[in-house]
N, C-alpha and C positions, 0 to 999 in steps of 0.2 A: 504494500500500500504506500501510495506517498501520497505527503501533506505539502501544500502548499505554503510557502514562509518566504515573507519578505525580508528582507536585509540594506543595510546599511554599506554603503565600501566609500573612502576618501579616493577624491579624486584620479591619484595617483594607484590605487587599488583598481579601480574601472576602466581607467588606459589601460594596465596590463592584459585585465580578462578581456577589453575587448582585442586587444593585441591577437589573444590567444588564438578565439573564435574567427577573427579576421585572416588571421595565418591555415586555420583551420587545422587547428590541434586539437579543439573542441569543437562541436555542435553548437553549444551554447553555455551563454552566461550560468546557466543551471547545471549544466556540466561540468564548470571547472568550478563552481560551489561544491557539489557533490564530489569532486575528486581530492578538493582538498580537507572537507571533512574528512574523507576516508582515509587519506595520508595524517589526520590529528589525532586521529583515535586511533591509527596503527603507531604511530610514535608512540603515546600514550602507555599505548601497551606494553610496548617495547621499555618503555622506559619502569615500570612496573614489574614488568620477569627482573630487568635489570635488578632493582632494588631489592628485591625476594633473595633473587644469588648471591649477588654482598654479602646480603643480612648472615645467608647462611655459610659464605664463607666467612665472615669475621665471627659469626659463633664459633663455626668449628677451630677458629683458630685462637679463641680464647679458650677452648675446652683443652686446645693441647701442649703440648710441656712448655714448659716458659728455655725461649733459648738467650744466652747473655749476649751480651754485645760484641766479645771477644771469640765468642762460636758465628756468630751471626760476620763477621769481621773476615774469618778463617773459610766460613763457608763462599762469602760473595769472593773472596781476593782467589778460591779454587775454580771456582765458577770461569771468573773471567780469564783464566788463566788456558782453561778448556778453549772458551771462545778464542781465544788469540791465536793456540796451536791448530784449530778445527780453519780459525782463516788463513794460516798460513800454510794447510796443506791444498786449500781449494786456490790460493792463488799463484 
């Protein structure tokens, strides 16, 4: 079903749409309302798993052992140390 609903656009927002329609990348001014709804509420969403996965990666990493500075120091300086021989065999 669709509802009929009026809207508002500044000036500079109504050049574009009609830009769009005129180039005919849309149908209509209704058209690129409705597609950018659908691009706000898939952000939306997006940005919502986002927030979920965080959440539960910084729980699990407060659930796990506490590392000190000086592991955490020893781990990243081995880390990079991998990346530096891993680039100097590909180049």
């Amino acid at each position: 079903m669709k509802v009929k609903s009026s809207i508002a656009l500044t000036d500079q927002q109504h050049g574009f749409v009609r830009e769009l329609v005129e180039a005919g990348r849309y149908l209509s001014v209704s058209a690129v309302r409705q597609q950018g709804t659908d691009l706000l509420r898939q952000r939306m969403q997006d940005e919502d798993l986002e927030r979920v996965a965080l959440k539960a990666l910084l729980d699990q990493r407060a659930a796990g052992a506490f590392v000190s500075r000086a592991q955490m120091d020893k781990s990243t300086a081995r880390m990079i140390a991998e990346k530096r021989r891993a680039q100097a065999v590909q180049n």
